[in-house]
C-alpha positions as CSV (number, residue, x, y, z in Angstrom):
1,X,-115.2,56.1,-178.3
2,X,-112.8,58.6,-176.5
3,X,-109.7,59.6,-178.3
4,X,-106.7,59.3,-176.3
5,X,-104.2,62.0,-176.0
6,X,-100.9,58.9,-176.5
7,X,-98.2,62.4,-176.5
8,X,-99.6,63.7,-173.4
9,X,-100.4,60.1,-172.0
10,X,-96.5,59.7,-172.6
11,X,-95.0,62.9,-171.4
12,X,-97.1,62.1,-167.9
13,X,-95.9,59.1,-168.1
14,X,-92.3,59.9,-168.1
15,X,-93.0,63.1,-165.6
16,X,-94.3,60.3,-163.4
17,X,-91.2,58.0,-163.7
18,X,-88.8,61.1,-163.2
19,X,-90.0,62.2,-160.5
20,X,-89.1,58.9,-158.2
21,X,-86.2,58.5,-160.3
22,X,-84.5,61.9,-159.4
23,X,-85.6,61.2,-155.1
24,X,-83.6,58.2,-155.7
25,X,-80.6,60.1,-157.3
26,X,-80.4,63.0,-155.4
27,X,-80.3,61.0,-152.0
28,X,-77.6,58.6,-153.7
29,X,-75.7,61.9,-154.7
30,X,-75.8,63.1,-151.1
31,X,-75.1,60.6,-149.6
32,X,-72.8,58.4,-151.9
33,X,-69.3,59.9,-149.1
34,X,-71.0,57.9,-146.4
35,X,-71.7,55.3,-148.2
36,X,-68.3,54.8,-149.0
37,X,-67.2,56.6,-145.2
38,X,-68.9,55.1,-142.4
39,X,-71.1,52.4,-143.7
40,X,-68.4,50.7,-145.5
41,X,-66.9,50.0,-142.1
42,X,-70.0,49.6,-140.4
43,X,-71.4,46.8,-138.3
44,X,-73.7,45.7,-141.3
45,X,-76.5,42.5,-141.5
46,X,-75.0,39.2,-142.3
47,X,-78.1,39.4,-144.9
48,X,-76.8,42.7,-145.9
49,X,-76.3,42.2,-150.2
50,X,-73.6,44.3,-152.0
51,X,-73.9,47.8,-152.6
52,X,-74.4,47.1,-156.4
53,X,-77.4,45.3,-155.7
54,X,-79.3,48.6,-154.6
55,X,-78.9,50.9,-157.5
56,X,-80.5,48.5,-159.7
57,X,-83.2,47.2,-157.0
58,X,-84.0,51.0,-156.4
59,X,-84.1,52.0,-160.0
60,X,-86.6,49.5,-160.9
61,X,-88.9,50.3,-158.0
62,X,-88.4,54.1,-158.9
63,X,-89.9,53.2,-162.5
64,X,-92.7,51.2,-160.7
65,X,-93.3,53.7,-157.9
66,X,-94.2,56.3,-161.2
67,X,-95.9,54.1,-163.2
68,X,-98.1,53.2,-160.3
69,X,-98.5,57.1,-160.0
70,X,-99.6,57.3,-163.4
71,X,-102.2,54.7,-163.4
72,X,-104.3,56.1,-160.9
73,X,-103.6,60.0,-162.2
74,X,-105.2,58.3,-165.3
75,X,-108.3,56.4,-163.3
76,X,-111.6,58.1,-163.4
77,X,-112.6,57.6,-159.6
78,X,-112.0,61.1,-158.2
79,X,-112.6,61.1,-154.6
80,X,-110.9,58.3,-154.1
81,X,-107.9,59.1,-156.3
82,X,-107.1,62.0,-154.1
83,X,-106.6,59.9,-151.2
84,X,-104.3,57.6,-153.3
85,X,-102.5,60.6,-154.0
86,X,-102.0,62.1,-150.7
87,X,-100.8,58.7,-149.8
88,X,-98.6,58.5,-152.4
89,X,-97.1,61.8,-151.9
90,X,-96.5,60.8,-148.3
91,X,-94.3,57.5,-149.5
92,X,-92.2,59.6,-151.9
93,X,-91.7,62.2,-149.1
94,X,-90.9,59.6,-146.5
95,X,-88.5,57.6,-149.1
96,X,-86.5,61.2,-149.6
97,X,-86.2,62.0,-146.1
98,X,-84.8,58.3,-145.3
99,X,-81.2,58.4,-147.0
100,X,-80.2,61.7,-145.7
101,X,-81.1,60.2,-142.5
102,X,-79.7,57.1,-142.2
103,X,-76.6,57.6,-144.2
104,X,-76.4,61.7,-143.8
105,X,-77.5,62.4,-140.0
106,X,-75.1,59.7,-138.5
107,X,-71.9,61.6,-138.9
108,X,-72.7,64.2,-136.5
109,X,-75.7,62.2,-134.7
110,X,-74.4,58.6,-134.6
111,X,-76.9,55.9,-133.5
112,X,-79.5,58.3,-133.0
113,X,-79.6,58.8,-136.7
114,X,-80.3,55.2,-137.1
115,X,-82.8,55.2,-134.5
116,X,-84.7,57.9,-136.0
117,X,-84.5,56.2,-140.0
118,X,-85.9,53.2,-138.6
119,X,-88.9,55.2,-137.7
120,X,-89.2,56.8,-140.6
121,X,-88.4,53.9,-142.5
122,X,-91.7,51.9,-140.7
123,X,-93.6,55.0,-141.6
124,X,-92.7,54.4,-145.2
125,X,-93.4,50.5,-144.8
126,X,-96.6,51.2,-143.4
127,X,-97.7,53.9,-146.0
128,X,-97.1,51.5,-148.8
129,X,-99.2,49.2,-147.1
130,X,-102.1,51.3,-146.5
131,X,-101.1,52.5,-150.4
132,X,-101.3,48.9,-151.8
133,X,-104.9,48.6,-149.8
134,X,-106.1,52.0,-151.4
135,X,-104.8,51.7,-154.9
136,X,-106.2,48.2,-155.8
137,X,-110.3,49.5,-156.3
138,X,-108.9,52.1,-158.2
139,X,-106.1,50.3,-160.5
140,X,-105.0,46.5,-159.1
141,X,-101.9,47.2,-161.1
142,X,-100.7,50.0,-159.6
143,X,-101.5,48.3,-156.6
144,X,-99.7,45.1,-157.1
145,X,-96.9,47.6,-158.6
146,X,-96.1,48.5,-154.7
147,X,-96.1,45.1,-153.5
148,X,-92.1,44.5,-154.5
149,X,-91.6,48.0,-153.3
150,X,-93.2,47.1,-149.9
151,X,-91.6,44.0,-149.5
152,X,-88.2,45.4,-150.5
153,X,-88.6,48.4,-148.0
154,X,-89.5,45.6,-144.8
155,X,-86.3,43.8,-146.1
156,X,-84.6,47.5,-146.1
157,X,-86.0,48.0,-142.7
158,X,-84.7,44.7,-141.2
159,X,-81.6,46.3,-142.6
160,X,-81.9,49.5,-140.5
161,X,-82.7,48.0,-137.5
162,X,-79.7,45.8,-137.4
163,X,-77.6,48.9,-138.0
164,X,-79.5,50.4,-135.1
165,X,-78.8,47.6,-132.9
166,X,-75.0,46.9,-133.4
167,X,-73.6,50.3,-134.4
C-alpha cells in the first residue's frame, strides 16, 4: 500500500485553492471604483442579482476551481493530465483577464470594452466546457466540480451581453 504524503497533500491543496482565490481578489481590488462608478449607474439585466450575491458565488467557485486543480494534479494519467492542465490554465487566465475588461477598460473605451469581455467571457464559457469534457476520464469530480462554474459563467455571460447591448 502507498503511503500518502497528507502534509504535502494539504499544502497543494491550499496552493491550489489560493491560487483562484487571489485571481478573484485581485480583479475585485482593481476593479471595486467601477463597480461602484459606472456600473452602479449602468443600464444593467432585469435578471441582474445584487452585488453581494457575487462575492460569495465567486468565492465558492474559486475554492472549487482549485480543488478541481488539485484532483487531477493528484491523478496518475499523465498525458492526459497535461492537457487538463493547459486547459485549466487557459480558464484561470481567461477569468483574470475578464474583470479588468469589462469593469476596467470601459472608462476609457466604453462599449467596446463590453464588446470585447463578451468575447472573452465566451472564450471562458467554452474552455470550461471543453474542461468539464477533458477532466471527467481523468477525475469525474473535478469535472462535475466545473459544472456550477460553467453554468454560472453562461449566466455571467448573459450578463455581459446585456450590458453590451444597452450601454
Amino acid at each position: 500500500m502507498k503511503k500518502v504524503n497528507w502534509l504535502g497533500q494539504g499544502a497543494a491543496l491550499l496552493l491550489f485553492i489560493a491560487v483562484p482565490l487571489a485571481i478573484g481578489f485581485t480583479g475585485s481590488f482593481l476593479t471595486s471604483d467601477q463597480v461602484d462608478g459606472w456600473y452602479a449607474s449602468a443600464d444593467q439585466a432585469p435578471w441582474t442579482p445584487p452585488n453581494v450575491v457575487f462575492g460569495p458565488v465567486w468565492t465558492l467557485l474559486y475554492v472549487m476551481i482549485g480543488v478541481a486543480g488539485w484532483l487531477l494534479w493528484r491523478s496518475t494519467a499523465t498525458h492526459q493530465r497535461r492537457r487538463a492542465f493547459i486547459l485549466y490554465g487557459i480558464q484561470l487566465v481567461l477569468n483574470a483577464v475578464w474583470s479588468p475588461l469589462f469593469f476596467g477598460a470601459y472608462p476609457t473605451y466604453g462599449v467596446a470594452a463590453l464588446w470585447v469581455a463578451l468575447a472573452v467571457i465566451y472564450l471562458l464559457l467554452l474552455t470550461i466546457m471543453v474542461s468539464i469534457k477533458i477532466f471527467a476520464p481523468i477525475s469525474k469530480i473535478a469535472g462535475w466540480l466545473f459544472v456550477p462554474y460553467g453554468l454560472w459563467v453562461a449566466y455571467a455571460s448573459t450578463l455581459n451581453l446585456y450590458m453590451a447591448l444597452h450601454n
